[in-house]
C-alpha positions in Angstrom: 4.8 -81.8 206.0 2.9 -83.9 204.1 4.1 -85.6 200.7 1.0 -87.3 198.3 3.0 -89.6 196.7 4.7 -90.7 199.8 1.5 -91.3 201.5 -0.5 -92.8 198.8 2.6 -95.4 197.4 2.7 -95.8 201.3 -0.9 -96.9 201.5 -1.0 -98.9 198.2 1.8 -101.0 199.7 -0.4 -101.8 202.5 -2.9 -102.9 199.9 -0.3 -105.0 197.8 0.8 -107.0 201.2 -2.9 -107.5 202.4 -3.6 -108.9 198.8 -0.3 -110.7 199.2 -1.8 -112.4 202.2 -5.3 -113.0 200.8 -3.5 -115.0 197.6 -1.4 -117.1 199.9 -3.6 -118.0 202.4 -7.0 -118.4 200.5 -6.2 -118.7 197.2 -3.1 -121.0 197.3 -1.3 -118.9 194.8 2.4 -118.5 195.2 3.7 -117.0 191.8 2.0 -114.1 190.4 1.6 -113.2 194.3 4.9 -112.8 195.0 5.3 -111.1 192.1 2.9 -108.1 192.4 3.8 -108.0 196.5 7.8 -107.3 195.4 6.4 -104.4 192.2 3.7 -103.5 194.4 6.1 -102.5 197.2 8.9 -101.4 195.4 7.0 -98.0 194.4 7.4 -96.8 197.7 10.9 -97.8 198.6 11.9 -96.3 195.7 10.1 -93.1 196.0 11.5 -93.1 199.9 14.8 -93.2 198.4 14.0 -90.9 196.1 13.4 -88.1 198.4 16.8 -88.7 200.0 18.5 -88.8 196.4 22.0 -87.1 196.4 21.3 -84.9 193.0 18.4 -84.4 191.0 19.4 -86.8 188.5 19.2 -89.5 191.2 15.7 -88.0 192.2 14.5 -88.6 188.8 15.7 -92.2 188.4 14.6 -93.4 191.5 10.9 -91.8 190.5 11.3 -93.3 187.5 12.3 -96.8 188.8 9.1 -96.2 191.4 7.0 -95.3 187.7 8.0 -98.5 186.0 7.6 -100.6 189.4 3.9 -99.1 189.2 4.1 -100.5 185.6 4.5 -103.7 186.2 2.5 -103.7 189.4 -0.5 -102.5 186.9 0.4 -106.0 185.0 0.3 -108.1 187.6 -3.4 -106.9 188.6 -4.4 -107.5 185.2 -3.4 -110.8 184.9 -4.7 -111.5 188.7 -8.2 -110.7 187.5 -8.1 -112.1 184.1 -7.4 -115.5 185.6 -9.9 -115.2 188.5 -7.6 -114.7 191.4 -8.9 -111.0 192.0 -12.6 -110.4 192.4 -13.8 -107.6 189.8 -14.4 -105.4 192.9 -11.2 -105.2 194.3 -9.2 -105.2 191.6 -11.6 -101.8 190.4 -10.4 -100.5 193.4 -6.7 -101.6 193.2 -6.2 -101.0 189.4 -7.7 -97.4 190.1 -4.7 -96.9 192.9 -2.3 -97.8 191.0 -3.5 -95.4 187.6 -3.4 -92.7 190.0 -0.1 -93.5 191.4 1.2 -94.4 187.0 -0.2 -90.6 186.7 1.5 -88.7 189.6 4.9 -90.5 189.2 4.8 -89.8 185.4 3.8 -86.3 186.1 6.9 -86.3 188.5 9.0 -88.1 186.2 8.6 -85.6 183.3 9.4 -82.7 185.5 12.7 -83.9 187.6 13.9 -85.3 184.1 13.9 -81.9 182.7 14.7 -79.8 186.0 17.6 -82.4 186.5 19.3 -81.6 182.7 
């Protein structure tokens, strides 16, 4: 069975750790790449955690954890691009992942929250 959010934080991780490997190597930039490669992976993880969580309160703030990672991951791309380390064309196509991902997880969020109370 398939899970969307699964796949898709799966598959933006994959994204984060090539652009992780693109700033290092090319770019030289070691600080704001390590930053958006531990946020930008961390969605995932905690949404694998999540589907393993012990009670639906667990559930929820393990989403929510995987919600504010996306956050910050949305951050990190912003400043990446705003200082010229992320041509405008791939972070377009990043920063769209990652607002589909903020929209499912708060979708997700807002539901467990209130099915967990």
């Amino acid at each position: 069975m398939e899970n969307v959010i699964v796949e898709k934080s799966k598959k933006f991780a994959v994204k984060i750790i090539r652009l992780y490997q693109n700033l290092q190597g090319e770019k030289k930039e070691f600080v704001l790449s390590k930053q958006i490669l531990k946020s930008g992976t961390s969605i995932g993880a905690n949404v694998k955690e999540a589907i393993r969580a012990q009670s639906k309160r667990d559930f929820a703030s393990k989403m929510n954890i995987s919600l504010k990672e996306a956050s910050e991951t949305e951050y990190w791309l912003e400043l990446l691009h705003e200082t010229d380390y992320l041509p405008n064309e791939k972070f377009q196509e990043l920063i769209s992942d990652c607002q589909e991902l903020l929209k499912i997880l708060t979708s997700i969020v807002k539901t467990s929250f209130k099915n967990a109370l």
